[in-house]
N, C-alpha and C positions, 0 to 999 in steps of 0.2 A: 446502550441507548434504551429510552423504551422504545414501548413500539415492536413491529417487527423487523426481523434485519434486513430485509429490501434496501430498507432505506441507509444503513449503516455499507453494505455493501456497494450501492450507486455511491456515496462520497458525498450524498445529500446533508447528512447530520456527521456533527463531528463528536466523537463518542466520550465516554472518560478513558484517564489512563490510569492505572492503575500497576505499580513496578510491587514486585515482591522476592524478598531473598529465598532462594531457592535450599537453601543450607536450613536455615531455623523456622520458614513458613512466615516469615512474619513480613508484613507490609510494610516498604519503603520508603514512598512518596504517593502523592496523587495528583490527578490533572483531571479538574471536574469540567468537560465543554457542555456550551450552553445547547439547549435545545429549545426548540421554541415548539415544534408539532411533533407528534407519533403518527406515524400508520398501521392502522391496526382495518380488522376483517369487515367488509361489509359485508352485515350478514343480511341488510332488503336489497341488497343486488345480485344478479346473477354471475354469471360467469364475466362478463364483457366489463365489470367493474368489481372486480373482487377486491378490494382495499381501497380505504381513503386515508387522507390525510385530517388528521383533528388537532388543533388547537391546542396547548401544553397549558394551563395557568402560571401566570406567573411566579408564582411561590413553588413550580415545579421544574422551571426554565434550568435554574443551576443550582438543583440540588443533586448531592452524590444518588447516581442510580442503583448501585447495590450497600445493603448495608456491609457490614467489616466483616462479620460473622461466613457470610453469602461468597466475598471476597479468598476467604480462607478456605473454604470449603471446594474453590474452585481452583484453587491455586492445587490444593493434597490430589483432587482428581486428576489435573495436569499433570503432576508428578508420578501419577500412579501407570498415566497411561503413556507416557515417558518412556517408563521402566519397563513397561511389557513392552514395549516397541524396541527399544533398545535405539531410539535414537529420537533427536526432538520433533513434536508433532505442534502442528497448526491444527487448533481444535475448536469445530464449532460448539455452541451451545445455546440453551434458551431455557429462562425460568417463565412458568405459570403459578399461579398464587402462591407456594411454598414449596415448589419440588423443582430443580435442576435438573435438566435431560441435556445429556451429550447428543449434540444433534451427529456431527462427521469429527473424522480424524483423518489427517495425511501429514506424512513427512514434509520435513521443512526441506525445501532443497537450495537455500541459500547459506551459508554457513561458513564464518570466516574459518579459514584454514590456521592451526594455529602458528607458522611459521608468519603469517600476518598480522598479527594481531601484536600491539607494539603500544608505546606511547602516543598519543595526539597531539597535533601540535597545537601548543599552546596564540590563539587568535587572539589580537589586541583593538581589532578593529571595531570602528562603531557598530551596534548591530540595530540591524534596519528592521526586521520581523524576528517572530519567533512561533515556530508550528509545534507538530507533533514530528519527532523522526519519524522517516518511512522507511528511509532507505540510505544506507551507512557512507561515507565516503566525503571527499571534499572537493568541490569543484569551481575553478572561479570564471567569467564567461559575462557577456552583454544581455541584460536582458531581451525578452521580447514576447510581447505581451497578445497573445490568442483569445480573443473572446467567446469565438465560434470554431467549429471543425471545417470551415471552409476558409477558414484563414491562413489555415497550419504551413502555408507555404514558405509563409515569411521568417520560420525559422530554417535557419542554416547550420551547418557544421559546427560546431565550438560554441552556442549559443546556450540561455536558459531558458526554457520554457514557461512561461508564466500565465496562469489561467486560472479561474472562479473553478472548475475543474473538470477532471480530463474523461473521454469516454474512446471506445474499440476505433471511432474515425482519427482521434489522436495519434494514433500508432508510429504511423511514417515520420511526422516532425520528433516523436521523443526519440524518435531512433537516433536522429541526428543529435540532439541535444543533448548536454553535458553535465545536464541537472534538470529539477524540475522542480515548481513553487507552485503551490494553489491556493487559492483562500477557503474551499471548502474541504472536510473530510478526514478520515481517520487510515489507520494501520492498513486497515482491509479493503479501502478504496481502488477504484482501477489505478490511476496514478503511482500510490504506494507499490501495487503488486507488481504493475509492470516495469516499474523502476527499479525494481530487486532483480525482475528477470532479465534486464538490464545491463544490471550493475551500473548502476549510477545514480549519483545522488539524489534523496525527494524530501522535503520538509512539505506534509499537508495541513489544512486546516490554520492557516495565520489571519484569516479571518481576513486580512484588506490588502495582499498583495497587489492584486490588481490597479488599486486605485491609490498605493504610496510608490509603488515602482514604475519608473517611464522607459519607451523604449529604447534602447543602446545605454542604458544605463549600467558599470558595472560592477558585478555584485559578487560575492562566495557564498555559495551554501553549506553548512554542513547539515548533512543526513544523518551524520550520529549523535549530535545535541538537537539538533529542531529550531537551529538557530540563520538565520540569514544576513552577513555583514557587506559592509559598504566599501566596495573597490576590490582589487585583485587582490589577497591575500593569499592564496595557494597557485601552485605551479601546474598548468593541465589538470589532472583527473587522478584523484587519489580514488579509485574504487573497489568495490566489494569482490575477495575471492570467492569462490563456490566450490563445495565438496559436497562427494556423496557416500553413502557409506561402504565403507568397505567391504562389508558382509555380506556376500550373494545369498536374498531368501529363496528359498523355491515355492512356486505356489501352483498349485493343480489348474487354476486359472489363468489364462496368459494375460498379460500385462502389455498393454497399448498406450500410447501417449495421443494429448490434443496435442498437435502442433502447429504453431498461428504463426511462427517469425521462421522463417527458410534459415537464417545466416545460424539459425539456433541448432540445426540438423548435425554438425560433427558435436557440440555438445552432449545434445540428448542421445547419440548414438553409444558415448561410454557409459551410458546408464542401465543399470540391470532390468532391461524391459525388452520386449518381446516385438515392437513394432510401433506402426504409426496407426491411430486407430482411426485420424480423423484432422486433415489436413485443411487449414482454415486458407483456402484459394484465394479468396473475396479478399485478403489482408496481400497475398502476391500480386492480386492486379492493382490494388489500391496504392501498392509501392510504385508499380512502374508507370502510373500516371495516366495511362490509355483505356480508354474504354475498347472489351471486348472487340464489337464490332469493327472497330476501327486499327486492330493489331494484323 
Protein backbone atom coordinates (compact mmCIF):
# COMPACT_ATOMS: atom_id res chain seq x y z
CA UNK A 1 0.00 0.00 0.00
CA UNK A 2 1.28 3.38 0.24
CA UNK A 3 1.22 5.26 2.99
CA UNK A 4 2.00 3.78 6.18
CA UNK A 5 1.09 0.44 7.30
CA UNK A 6 -1.48 1.48 9.99
CA UNK A 7 -3.62 1.53 7.71
CA UNK A 8 -2.82 -1.73 5.73
CA UNK A 9 -2.86 -3.41 9.28
CA UNK A 10 -6.56 -1.97 10.46
CA UNK A 11 -8.07 -3.65 7.12
CA UNK A 12 -8.79 0.03 6.03
CA UNK A 13 -7.02 -0.19 2.57
CA UNK A 14 -6.99 -3.31 0.51
CA UNK A 15 -3.42 -3.76 -0.50
CA UNK A 16 -1.80 -5.49 -3.89
CA UNK A 17 -1.01 -9.12 -4.26
CA UNK A 18 1.52 -9.99 -5.54
CA UNK A 19 2.40 -14.37 -5.84
CA UNK A 20 5.82 -15.25 -6.78
CA UNK A 21 7.53 -18.92 -7.38
CA UNK A 22 9.71 -19.60 -4.79
CA UNK A 23 11.92 -22.08 -7.16
CA UNK A 24 13.15 -19.57 -9.99
CA UNK A 25 12.25 -15.91 -8.20
CA UNK A 26 10.17 -15.12 -10.73
CA UNK A 27 6.60 -13.44 -10.34
CA UNK A 28 3.40 -15.28 -10.98
CA UNK A 29 0.36 -13.15 -11.01
CA UNK A 30 -0.75 -9.95 -9.60
CA UNK A 31 -3.90 -8.36 -7.84
CA UNK A 32 -3.46 -4.51 -7.97
CA UNK A 33 -6.36 -3.12 -5.10
CA UNK A 34 -7.56 0.25 -5.50
CA UNK A 35 -6.66 2.71 -2.93
CA UNK A 36 -8.19 5.91 -2.85
CA UNK A 37 -5.91 7.81 0.39
CA UNK A 38 -2.52 7.08 2.17
CA UNK A 39 -1.68 7.94 5.60
CA UNK A 40 1.25 9.25 6.08
CA UNK A 41 3.08 11.69 9.23
CA UNK A 42 1.78 14.90 10.44
CA UNK A 43 4.57 16.51 10.82
CA UNK A 44 2.42 20.36 12.13
CA UNK A 45 0.88 18.13 14.67
CA UNK A 46 1.89 16.99 17.84
CA UNK A 47 1.59 13.87 19.41
CA UNK A 48 -2.51 13.77 19.95
CA UNK A 49 -2.60 13.66 15.86
CA UNK A 50 0.34 12.22 14.52
CA UNK A 51 -0.92 10.96 11.10
CA UNK A 52 -3.53 11.86 8.69
CA UNK A 53 -5.20 10.61 5.92
CA UNK A 54 -4.50 12.48 2.23
CA UNK A 55 -6.18 12.02 -0.78
CA UNK A 56 -4.45 9.43 -3.51
CA UNK A 57 -4.99 11.23 -7.35
CA UNK A 58 -6.65 9.49 -9.37
CA UNK A 59 -4.02 8.30 -11.71
CA UNK A 60 -2.56 6.77 -8.50
CA UNK A 61 -5.77 4.89 -7.17
CA UNK A 62 -4.90 1.67 -9.21
CA UNK A 63 -1.58 1.62 -10.13
CA UNK A 64 0.90 -1.27 -9.16
CA UNK A 65 2.48 0.15 -5.86
CA UNK A 66 5.89 -1.42 -6.25
CA UNK A 67 7.75 -1.59 -9.28
CA UNK A 68 8.84 -5.59 -10.53
CA UNK A 69 12.37 -4.93 -9.88
CA UNK A 70 11.28 -3.78 -5.97
CA UNK A 71 9.10 -6.93 -6.09
CA UNK A 72 12.11 -9.30 -6.70
CA UNK A 73 14.17 -7.97 -4.63
CA UNK A 74 11.88 -8.52 -1.83
CA UNK A 75 10.89 -11.81 -2.68
CA UNK A 76 15.37 -13.07 -2.71
CA UNK A 77 15.27 -11.21 0.96
CA UNK A 78 12.12 -13.48 2.00
CA UNK A 79 13.99 -16.29 1.00
CA UNK A 80 17.12 -15.35 2.62
CA UNK A 81 15.50 -14.80 5.72
CA UNK A 82 13.55 -18.25 5.30
CA UNK A 83 16.71 -20.01 5.24
CA UNK A 84 18.48 -18.60 8.28
CA UNK A 85 15.31 -19.32 10.10
CA UNK A 86 14.96 -22.56 9.01
CA UNK A 87 11.20 -22.16 8.80
CA UNK A 88 8.62 -19.69 6.97
CA UNK A 89 8.51 -16.20 8.30
CA UNK A 90 5.77 -13.52 8.17
CA UNK A 91 7.82 -10.46 7.46
CA UNK A 92 7.31 -6.93 7.76
CA UNK A 93 8.78 -4.28 5.81
CA UNK A 94 8.75 -0.60 4.39
CA UNK A 95 10.36 1.37 1.51
CA UNK A 96 11.49 5.16 1.63
CA UNK A 97 12.58 6.70 -1.66
CA UNK A 98 14.90 3.78 -2.93
CA UNK A 99 16.03 1.59 0.08
CA UNK A 100 13.91 -1.36 1.54
CA UNK A 101 14.25 -1.95 5.47
CA UNK A 102 12.93 -5.24 7.02
CA UNK A 103 10.99 -3.71 9.64
CA UNK A 104 10.16 -7.42 11.94
CA UNK A 105 10.19 -11.16 11.30
CA UNK A 106 8.26 -14.14 13.04
CA UNK A 107 7.44 -17.57 12.36
CA UNK A 108 4.36 -18.37 10.67
CA UNK A 109 2.52 -20.61 13.02
CA UNK A 110 -0.30 -21.69 10.65
CA UNK A 111 1.03 -24.33 8.28
CA UNK A 112 -0.78 -26.98 6.58
CA UNK A 113 0.51 -30.21 7.72
CA UNK A 114 1.56 -32.22 4.74
CA UNK A 115 -0.60 -35.19 5.38
CA UNK A 116 -3.28 -32.44 4.48
CA UNK A 117 -2.68 -31.00 1.81
CA UNK A 118 -4.60 -33.03 -1.16
CA UNK A 119 -6.53 -32.09 -4.04
CA UNK A 120 -9.56 -29.27 -3.99
CA UNK A 121 -12.66 -29.94 -4.70
CA UNK A 122 -13.50 -28.94 -7.72
CA UNK A 123 -16.82 -26.03 -7.04
CA UNK A 124 -19.26 -25.61 -9.92
CA UNK A 125 -21.37 -23.17 -8.33
CA UNK A 126 -22.36 -19.65 -9.18
CA UNK A 127 -19.95 -17.48 -7.58
CA UNK A 128 -21.24 -14.48 -5.80
CA UNK A 129 -17.87 -12.49 -4.78
CA UNK A 130 -14.42 -12.78 -5.12
CA UNK A 131 -11.72 -11.23 -2.31
CA UNK A 132 -8.41 -11.87 -1.44
CA UNK A 133 -7.69 -15.46 0.52
CA UNK A 134 -7.07 -14.97 4.11
CA UNK A 135 -7.57 -18.00 5.39
CA UNK A 136 -7.46 -21.69 3.66
CA UNK A 137 -10.53 -23.92 3.99
CA UNK A 138 -14.19 -24.30 2.82
CA UNK A 139 -17.03 -23.75 4.61
CA UNK A 140 -20.75 -23.53 3.71
CA UNK A 141 -23.27 -21.67 6.28
CA UNK A 142 -26.24 -18.80 6.36
CA UNK A 143 -25.15 -15.65 6.14
CA UNK A 144 -25.37 -12.93 8.52
CA UNK A 145 -24.53 -9.76 8.13
CA UNK A 146 -22.80 -7.21 11.26
CA UNK A 147 -22.45 -3.75 10.51
CA UNK A 148 -21.30 -2.82 13.99
CA UNK A 149 -19.63 -4.63 17.11
CA UNK A 150 -22.69 -4.41 18.96
CA UNK A 151 -24.44 -6.49 16.66
CA UNK A 152 -22.32 -9.45 16.86
CA UNK A 153 -24.94 -11.36 18.79
CA UNK A 154 -26.79 -12.24 15.90
CA UNK A 155 -24.56 -14.56 14.82
CA UNK A 156 -24.86 -18.15 15.83
CA UNK A 157 -23.01 -21.45 15.62
CA UNK A 158 -22.72 -22.73 12.00
CA UNK A 159 -23.20 -19.16 10.56
CA UNK A 160 -21.04 -16.70 8.23
CA UNK A 161 -19.98 -13.63 9.41
CA UNK A 162 -20.18 -10.91 7.07
CA UNK A 163 -19.06 -7.30 7.58
CA UNK A 164 -17.36 -3.97 5.89
CA UNK A 165 -14.71 -5.32 8.47
CA UNK A 166 -13.78 -6.90 11.60
CA UNK A 167 -11.96 -5.44 14.80
CA UNK A 168 -10.77 -7.11 18.68
CA UNK A 169 -14.99 -6.43 19.80
CA UNK A 170 -15.62 -9.02 16.82
CA UNK A 171 -13.97 -11.83 18.56
CA UNK A 172 -16.88 -13.74 20.29
CA UNK A 173 -19.21 -13.89 17.25
CA UNK A 174 -16.06 -15.35 14.72
CA UNK A 175 -15.63 -17.75 17.23
CA UNK A 176 -18.77 -19.08 16.54
CA UNK A 177 -18.70 -18.66 12.93
CA UNK A 178 -17.70 -21.00 10.33
CA UNK A 179 -16.17 -18.52 7.84
CA UNK A 180 -15.93 -15.05 7.54
CA UNK A 181 -16.45 -12.34 4.42
CA UNK A 182 -15.67 -8.52 4.51
CA UNK A 183 -15.65 -5.94 1.96
CA UNK A 184 -12.72 -4.36 3.37
CA UNK A 185 -8.88 -5.33 3.70
CA UNK A 186 -5.92 -7.46 2.93
CA UNK A 187 -3.73 -10.63 4.13
CA UNK A 188 -2.83 -8.79 7.35
CA UNK A 189 -6.06 -7.47 8.34
CA UNK A 190 -7.62 -8.38 11.86
CA UNK A 191 -10.25 -10.71 10.05
CA UNK A 192 -7.61 -12.49 8.00
CA UNK A 193 -5.21 -13.00 11.22
CA UNK A 194 -7.77 -14.18 13.40
CA UNK A 195 -9.36 -16.43 10.97
CA UNK A 196 -6.06 -18.29 10.59
CA UNK A 197 -5.84 -18.56 14.48
CA UNK A 198 -8.98 -19.82 13.83
CA UNK A 199 -8.87 -22.05 11.51
CA UNK A 200 -11.43 -21.14 9.47
CA UNK A 201 -12.23 -19.93 6.42
CA UNK A 202 -11.84 -15.80 5.46
CA UNK A 203 -12.07 -14.17 1.85
CA UNK A 204 -11.13 -10.21 2.62
CA UNK A 205 -11.46 -7.29 0.67
CA UNK A 206 -14.59 -8.21 -2.15
CA UNK A 207 -15.32 -4.74 -1.86
CA UNK A 208 -19.52 -5.10 -1.72
CA UNK A 209 -20.21 -8.04 0.39
CA UNK A 210 -22.32 -6.31 2.59
CA UNK A 211 -24.59 -4.80 0.25
CA UNK A 212 -25.02 -8.04 -2.49
CA UNK A 213 -25.47 -10.67 0.42
CA UNK A 214 -28.75 -10.75 2.58
CA UNK A 215 -29.24 -12.17 5.82
CA UNK A 216 -29.95 -16.25 6.06
CA UNK A 217 -28.83 -16.29 2.77
CA UNK A 218 -26.74 -19.35 1.87
CA UNK A 219 -23.44 -19.25 0.81
CA UNK A 220 -19.64 -21.25 0.51
CA UNK A 221 -16.66 -19.70 1.05
CA UNK A 222 -13.38 -20.75 -0.03
CA UNK A 223 -10.41 -19.31 1.83
CA UNK A 224 -8.03 -20.83 -0.49
CA UNK A 225 -9.14 -19.25 -3.88
CA UNK A 226 -10.84 -15.87 -2.44
CA UNK A 227 -13.79 -16.87 -4.07
CA UNK A 228 -17.56 -16.82 -2.44
CA UNK A 229 -20.37 -19.13 -4.27
CA UNK A 230 -24.07 -19.39 -4.07
CA UNK A 231 -25.73 -22.20 -1.87
CA UNK A 232 -24.32 -25.13 0.16
CA UNK A 233 -21.63 -26.58 -1.85
CA UNK A 234 -19.29 -28.17 0.99
CA UNK A 235 -20.15 -30.43 3.86
CA UNK A 236 -19.43 -28.50 7.50
CA UNK A 237 -15.94 -27.21 7.65
CA UNK A 238 -13.10 -28.29 5.68
CA UNK A 239 -10.35 -26.20 7.80
CA UNK A 240 -6.71 -25.26 8.25
CA UNK A 241 -4.29 -27.79 10.10
CA UNK A 242 -1.62 -26.17 12.19
CA UNK A 243 2.13 -27.29 12.78
CA UNK A 244 4.94 -26.19 14.57
CA UNK A 245 8.28 -26.82 14.00
CA UNK A 246 9.91 -29.48 15.27
CA UNK A 247 13.07 -28.26 16.10
CA UNK A 248 13.45 -26.99 19.78
CA UNK A 249 15.68 -23.52 19.50
CA UNK A 250 17.12 -22.60 22.73
CA UNK A 251 17.47 -19.05 23.41
CA UNK A 252 19.18 -17.18 26.51
CA UNK A 253 15.78 -15.18 26.57
CA UNK A 254 12.62 -16.72 27.61
CA UNK A 255 9.85 -16.92 25.34
CA UNK A 256 6.28 -15.76 26.42
CA UNK A 257 3.25 -15.84 24.44
CA UNK A 258 0.08 -12.86 24.14
CA UNK A 259 -2.61 -15.02 24.77
CA UNK A 260 -6.21 -13.38 23.93
CA UNK A 261 -8.54 -16.80 23.25
CA UNK A 262 -8.61 -19.15 26.74
CA UNK A 263 -10.01 -22.37 24.48
CA UNK A 264 -6.31 -21.65 22.62
CA UNK A 265 -4.37 -22.57 25.99
CA UNK A 266 -3.79 -26.59 25.32
CA UNK A 267 -2.63 -25.43 21.85
CA UNK A 268 -0.14 -23.03 22.74
CA UNK A 269 0.98 -25.20 25.66
CA UNK A 270 2.73 -27.84 22.86
CA UNK A 271 4.66 -24.99 21.83
CA UNK A 272 8.38 -24.30 22.39
CA UNK A 273 7.77 -21.26 24.83
CA UNK A 274 8.34 -20.64 28.20
CA UNK A 275 5.02 -19.19 29.35
CA UNK A 276 2.15 -16.84 29.16
CA UNK A 277 3.44 -13.37 29.13
CA UNK A 278 0.27 -11.52 28.95
CA UNK A 279 -3.29 -12.63 29.11
CA UNK A 280 -5.87 -10.60 27.23
CA UNK A 281 -8.89 -10.90 30.40
CA UNK A 282 -10.93 -8.00 28.63
CA UNK A 283 -11.55 -10.76 25.56
CA UNK A 284 -12.66 -13.56 28.68
CA UNK A 285 -15.18 -11.32 30.14
CA UNK A 286 -16.31 -10.15 26.79
CA UNK A 287 -17.14 -14.00 26.01
CA UNK A 288 -19.08 -14.52 28.95
CA UNK A 289 -21.45 -11.55 28.35
CA UNK A 290 -21.49 -10.00 32.10
CA UNK A 291 -20.22 -7.13 33.13
CA UNK A 292 -17.53 -7.33 36.03
CA UNK A 293 -19.60 -5.83 38.51
CA UNK A 294 -22.38 -7.77 38.04
CA UNK A 295 -20.57 -11.56 38.10
Amino acid sequence: VYGLGEALVSGEVIPDLYIINKEDIKITSKKIGKQDWQLIRNLAAGDNNPNIKVPLPPSMQTQQKLADDDIITLAKLGKYIEDLYHFPQDIEWAKEDKEIFIVQTRPVTTIKKEAAVGVAPEITAPVLLAGAPASPGIASGPVKIVPEASHIDKVRSGDILVAEMTTPDFVPAMKRAVAIVTDRGGRTAHAAIVSRELSIPCVVGTGQATSILIDGQVITVDGSTGKVYEGKVAEGKTALSTAVPKKKIKTRTRVYVNLAQPDLADRVATRDVDGVGLLRAEFIIAEIGDHPNYM
